[in-house]
Every structure is written in C-alpha cells, then in structure tokens.
PyMOL CGO cylinders between C-alpha atoms (Angstrom):
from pymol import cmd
from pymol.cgo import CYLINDER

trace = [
    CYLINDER, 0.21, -16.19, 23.69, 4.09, -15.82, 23.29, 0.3, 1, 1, 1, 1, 1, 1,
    CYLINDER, 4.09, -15.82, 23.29, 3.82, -19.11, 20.97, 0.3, 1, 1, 1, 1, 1, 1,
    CYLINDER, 3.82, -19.11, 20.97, 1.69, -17.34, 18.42, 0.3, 1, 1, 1, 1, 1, 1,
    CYLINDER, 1.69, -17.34, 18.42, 3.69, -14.46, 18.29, 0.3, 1, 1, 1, 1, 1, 1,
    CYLINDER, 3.69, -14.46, 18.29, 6.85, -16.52, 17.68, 0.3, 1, 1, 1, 1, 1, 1,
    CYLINDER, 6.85, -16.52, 17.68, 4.83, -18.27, 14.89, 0.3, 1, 1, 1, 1, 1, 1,
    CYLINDER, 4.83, -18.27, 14.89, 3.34, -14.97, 13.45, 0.3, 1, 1, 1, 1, 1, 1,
    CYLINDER, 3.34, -14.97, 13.45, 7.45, -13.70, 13.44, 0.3, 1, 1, 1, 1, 1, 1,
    CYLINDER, 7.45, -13.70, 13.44, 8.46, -16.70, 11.69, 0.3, 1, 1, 1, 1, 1, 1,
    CYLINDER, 8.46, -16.70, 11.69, 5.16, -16.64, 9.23, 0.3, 1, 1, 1, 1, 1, 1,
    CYLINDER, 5.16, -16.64, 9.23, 5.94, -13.15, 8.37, 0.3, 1, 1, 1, 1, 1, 1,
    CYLINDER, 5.94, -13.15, 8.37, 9.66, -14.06, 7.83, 0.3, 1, 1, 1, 1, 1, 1,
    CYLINDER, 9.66, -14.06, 7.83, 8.50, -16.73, 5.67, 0.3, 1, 1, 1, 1, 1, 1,
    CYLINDER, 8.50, -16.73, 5.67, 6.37, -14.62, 3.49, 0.3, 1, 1, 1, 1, 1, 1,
    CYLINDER, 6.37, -14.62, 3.49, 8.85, -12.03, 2.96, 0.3, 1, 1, 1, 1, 1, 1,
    CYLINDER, 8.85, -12.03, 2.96, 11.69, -14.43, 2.01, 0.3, 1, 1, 1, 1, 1, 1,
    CYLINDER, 11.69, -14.43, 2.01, 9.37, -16.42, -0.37, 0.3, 1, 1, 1, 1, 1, 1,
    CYLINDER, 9.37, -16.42, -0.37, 8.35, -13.19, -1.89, 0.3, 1, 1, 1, 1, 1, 1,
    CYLINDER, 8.35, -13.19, -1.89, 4.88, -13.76, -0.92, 0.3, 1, 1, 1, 1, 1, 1,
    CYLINDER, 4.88, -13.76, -0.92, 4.33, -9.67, 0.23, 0.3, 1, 1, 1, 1, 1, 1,
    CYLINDER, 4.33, -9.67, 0.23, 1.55, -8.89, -1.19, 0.3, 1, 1, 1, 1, 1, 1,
    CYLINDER, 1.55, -8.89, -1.19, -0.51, -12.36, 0.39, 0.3, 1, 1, 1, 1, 1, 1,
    CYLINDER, -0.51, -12.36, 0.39, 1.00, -11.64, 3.96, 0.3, 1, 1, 1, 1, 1, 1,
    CYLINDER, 1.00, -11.64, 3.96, 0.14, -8.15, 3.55, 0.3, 1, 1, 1, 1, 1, 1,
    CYLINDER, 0.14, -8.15, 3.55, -3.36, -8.72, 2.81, 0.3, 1, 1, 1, 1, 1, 1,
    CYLINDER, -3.36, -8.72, 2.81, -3.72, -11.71, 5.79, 0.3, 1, 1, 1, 1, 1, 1,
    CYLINDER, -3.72, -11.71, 5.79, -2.13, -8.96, 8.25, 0.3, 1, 1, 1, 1, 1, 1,
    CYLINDER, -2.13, -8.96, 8.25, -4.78, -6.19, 7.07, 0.3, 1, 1, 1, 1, 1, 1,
    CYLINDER, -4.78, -6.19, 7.07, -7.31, -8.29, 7.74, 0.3, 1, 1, 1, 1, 1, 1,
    CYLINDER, -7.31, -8.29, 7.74, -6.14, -9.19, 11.19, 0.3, 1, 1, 1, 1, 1, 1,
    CYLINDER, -6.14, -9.19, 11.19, -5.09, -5.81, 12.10, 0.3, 1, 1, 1, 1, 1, 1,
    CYLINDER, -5.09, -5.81, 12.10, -8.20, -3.94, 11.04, 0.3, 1, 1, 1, 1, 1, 1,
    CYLINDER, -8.20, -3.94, 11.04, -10.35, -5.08, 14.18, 0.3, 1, 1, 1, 1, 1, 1,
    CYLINDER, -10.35, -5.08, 14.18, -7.80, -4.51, 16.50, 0.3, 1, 1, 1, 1, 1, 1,
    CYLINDER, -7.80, -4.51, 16.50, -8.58, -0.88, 17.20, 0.3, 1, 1, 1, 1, 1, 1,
    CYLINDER, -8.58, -0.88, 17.20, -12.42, -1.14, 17.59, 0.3, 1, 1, 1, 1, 1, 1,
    CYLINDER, -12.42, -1.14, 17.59, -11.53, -3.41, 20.29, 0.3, 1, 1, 1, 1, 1, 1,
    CYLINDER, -11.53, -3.41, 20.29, -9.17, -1.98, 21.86, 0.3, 1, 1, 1, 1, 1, 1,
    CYLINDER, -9.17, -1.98, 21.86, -11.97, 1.32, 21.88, 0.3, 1, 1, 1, 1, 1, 1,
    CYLINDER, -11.97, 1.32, 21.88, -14.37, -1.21, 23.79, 0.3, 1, 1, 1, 1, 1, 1,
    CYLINDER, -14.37, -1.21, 23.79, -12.39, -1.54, 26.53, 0.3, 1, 1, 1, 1, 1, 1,
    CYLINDER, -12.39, -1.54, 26.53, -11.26, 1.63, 27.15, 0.3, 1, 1, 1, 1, 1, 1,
    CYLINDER, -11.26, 1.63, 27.15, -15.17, 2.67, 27.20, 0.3, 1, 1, 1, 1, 1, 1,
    CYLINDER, -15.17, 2.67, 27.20, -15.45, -0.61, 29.81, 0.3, 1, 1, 1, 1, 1, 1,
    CYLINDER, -15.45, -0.61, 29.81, -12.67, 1.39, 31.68, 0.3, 1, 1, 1, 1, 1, 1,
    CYLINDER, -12.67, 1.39, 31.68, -14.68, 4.42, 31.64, 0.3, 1, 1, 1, 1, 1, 1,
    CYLINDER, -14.68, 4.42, 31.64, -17.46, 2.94, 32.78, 0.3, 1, 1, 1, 1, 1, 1,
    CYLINDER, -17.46, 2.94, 32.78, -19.42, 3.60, 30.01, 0.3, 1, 1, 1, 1, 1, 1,
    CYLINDER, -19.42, 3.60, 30.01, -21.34, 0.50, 29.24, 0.3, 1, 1, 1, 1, 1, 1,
    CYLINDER, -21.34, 0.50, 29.24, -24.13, 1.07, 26.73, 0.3, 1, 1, 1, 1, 1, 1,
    CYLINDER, -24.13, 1.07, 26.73, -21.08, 2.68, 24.88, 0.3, 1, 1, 1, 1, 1, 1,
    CYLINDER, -21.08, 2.68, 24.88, -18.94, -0.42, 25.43, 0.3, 1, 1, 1, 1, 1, 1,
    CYLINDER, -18.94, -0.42, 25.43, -21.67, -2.43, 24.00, 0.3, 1, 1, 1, 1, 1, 1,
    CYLINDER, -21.67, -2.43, 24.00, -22.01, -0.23, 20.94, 0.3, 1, 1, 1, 1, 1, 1,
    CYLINDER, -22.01, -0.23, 20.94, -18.12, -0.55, 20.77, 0.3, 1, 1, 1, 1, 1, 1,
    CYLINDER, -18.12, -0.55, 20.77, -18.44, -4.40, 20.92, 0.3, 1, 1, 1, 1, 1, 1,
    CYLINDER, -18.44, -4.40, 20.92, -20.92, -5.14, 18.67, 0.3, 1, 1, 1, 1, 1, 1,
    CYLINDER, -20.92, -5.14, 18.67, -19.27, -2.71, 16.03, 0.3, 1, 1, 1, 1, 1, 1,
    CYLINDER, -19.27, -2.71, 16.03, -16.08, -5.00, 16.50, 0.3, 1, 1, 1, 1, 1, 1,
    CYLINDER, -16.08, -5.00, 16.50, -17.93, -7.91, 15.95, 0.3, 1, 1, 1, 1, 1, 1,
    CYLINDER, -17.93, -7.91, 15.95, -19.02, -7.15, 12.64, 0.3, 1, 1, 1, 1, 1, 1,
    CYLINDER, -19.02, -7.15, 12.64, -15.96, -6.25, 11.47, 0.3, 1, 1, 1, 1, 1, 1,
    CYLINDER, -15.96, -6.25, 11.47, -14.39, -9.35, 12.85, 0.3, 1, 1, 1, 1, 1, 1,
    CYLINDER, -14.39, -9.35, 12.85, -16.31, -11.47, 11.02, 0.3, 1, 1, 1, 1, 1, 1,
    CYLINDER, -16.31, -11.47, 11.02, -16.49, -9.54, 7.81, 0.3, 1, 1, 1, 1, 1, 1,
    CYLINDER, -16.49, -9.54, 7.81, -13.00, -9.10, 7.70, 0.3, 1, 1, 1, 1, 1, 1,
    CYLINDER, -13.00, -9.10, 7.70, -11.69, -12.47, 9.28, 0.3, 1, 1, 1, 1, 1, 1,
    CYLINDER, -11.69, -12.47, 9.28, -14.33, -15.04, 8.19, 0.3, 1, 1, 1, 1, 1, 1,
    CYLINDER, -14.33, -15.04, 8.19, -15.18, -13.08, 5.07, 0.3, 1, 1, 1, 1, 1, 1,
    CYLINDER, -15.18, -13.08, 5.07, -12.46, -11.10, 4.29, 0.3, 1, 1, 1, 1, 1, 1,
    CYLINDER, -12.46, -11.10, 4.29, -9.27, -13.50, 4.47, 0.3, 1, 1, 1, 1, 1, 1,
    CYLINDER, -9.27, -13.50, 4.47, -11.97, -16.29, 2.47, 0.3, 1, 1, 1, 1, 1, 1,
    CYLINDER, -11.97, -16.29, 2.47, -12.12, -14.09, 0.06, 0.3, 1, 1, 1, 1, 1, 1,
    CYLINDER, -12.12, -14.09, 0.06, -8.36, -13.08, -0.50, 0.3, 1, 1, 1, 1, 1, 1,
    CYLINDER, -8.36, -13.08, -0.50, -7.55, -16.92, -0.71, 0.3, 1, 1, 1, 1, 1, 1,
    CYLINDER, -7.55, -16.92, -0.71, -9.88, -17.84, -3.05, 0.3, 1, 1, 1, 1, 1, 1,
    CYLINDER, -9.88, -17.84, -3.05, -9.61, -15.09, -5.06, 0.3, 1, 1, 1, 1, 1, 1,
    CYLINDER, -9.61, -15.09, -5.06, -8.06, -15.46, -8.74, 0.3, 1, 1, 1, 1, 1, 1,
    CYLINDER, -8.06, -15.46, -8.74, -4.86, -13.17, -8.41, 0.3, 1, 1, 1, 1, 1, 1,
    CYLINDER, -4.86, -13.17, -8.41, -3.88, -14.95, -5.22, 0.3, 1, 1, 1, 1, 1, 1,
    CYLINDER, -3.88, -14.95, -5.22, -4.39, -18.45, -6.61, 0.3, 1, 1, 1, 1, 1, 1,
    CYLINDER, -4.39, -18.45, -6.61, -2.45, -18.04, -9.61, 0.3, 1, 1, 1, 1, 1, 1,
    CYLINDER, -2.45, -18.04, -9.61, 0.36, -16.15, -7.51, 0.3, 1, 1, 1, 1, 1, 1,
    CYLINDER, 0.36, -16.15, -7.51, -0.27, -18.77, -5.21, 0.3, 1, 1, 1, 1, 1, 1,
    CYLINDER, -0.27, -18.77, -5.21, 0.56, -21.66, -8.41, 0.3, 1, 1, 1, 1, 1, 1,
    CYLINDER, 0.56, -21.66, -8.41, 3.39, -20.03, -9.54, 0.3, 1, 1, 1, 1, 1, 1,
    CYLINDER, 3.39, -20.03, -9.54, 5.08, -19.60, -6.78, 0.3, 1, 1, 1, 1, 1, 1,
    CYLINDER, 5.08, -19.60, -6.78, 4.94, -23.01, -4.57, 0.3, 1, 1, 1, 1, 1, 1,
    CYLINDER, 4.94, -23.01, -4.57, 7.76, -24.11, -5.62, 0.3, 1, 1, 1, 1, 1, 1,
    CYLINDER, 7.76, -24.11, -5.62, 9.58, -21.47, -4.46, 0.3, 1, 1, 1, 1, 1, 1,
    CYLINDER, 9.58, -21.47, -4.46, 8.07, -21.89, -1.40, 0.3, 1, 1, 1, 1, 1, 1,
    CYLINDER, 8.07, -21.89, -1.40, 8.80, -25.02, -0.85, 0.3, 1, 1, 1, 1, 1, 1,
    CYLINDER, 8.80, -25.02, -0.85, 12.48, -24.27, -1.70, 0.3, 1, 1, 1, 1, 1, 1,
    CYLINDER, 12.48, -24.27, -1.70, 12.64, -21.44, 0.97, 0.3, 1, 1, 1, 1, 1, 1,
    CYLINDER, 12.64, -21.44, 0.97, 10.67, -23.73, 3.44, 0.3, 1, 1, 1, 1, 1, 1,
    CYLINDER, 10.67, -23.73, 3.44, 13.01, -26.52, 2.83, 0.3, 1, 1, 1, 1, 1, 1,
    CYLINDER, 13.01, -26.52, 2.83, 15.99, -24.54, 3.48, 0.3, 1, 1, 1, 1, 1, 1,
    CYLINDER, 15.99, -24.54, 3.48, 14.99, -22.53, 6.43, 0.3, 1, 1, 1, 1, 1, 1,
    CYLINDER, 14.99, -22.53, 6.43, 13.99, -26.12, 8.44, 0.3, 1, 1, 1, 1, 1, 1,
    CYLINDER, 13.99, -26.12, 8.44, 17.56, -27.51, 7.24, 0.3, 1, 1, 1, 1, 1, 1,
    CYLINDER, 17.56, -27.51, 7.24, 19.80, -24.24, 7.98, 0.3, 1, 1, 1, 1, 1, 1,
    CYLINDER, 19.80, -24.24, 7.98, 17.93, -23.05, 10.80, 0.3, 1, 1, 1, 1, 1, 1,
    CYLINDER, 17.93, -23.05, 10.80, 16.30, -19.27, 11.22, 0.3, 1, 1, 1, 1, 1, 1,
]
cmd.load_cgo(trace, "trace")
C-alpha cells in the first residue's frame, strides 16, 4: 500500500509540473468521491448496524463504478481532454524525460 502512495505522490507531482491540473484534478475527484460512503460503511459495521452497513455498501458500490469505471472513461475520452491531452505530450515527455535524468 505504501508503493501506491509513493506512485500517486510522484503522479500528482508529475501532473502539476507538466501543467496537466485540470486532468489530475478530475482523475483525483473521481477517486476521492467514493471514499466517504465507504468509510460510512464501516463505521455502521462498527456500530453493529448491519442492514445499515449493507445499505452503506451497496450505495458505495454504485458510485464506485459510476464514478471509477464510468466516470474516469469518460474524462479520458472526452474531447477537451484529448485535445489538451495532443497539445501537450510533448511537454510531457520533456518534463518526464527530465525528472528520470535529474532525479525527483
């Protein structure tokens, strides 16, 4: 789990440096959003309050996949990303280039 973080860090970093704000943005919101609704699940599991927890659960799933399959599809494929996307790779494989050769 510490491995993804680190990646996430350095993904973020890369974004940000590469001017790409407004795509890591998005691909965080759609992480972030189900977070919450699961974290709610298990504190109703703590509770002991099962049929809630279920409730809880199955509201998270939904949103999970809307917002993770669905949601982060649709940002990527969607026109204003692709043409950000097309004018800015070379940029990003500027930025890329020198991070791996200079180090973080």
């Amino acid at each position: 789990m510490v491995v993804h973080h680190i990646i996430t860090l350095f993904l973020l970093f890369l974004s940000y440096t590469s001017n790409f704000v407004r795509v890591g943005s998005l691909v965080l919101l759609t992480h972030d959003v189900a977070d919450g609704i699961l974290e709610l699940a298990k504190l109703c599991k703590y509770a002991k309050r099962d049929r809630l927890c279920d409730v809880v659960f199955g509201v998270f799933t939904v949103v999970w996949v809307a917002t993770r399959q669905v949601g982060k599809v649709t940002i990527v494929q969607s026109e204003e990303v692709l043409h950000f996307l097309e004018n800015r790779s070379a940029l990003l494989m500027k930025r890329l280039g020198k991070v791996v050769r200079d180090g973080i």
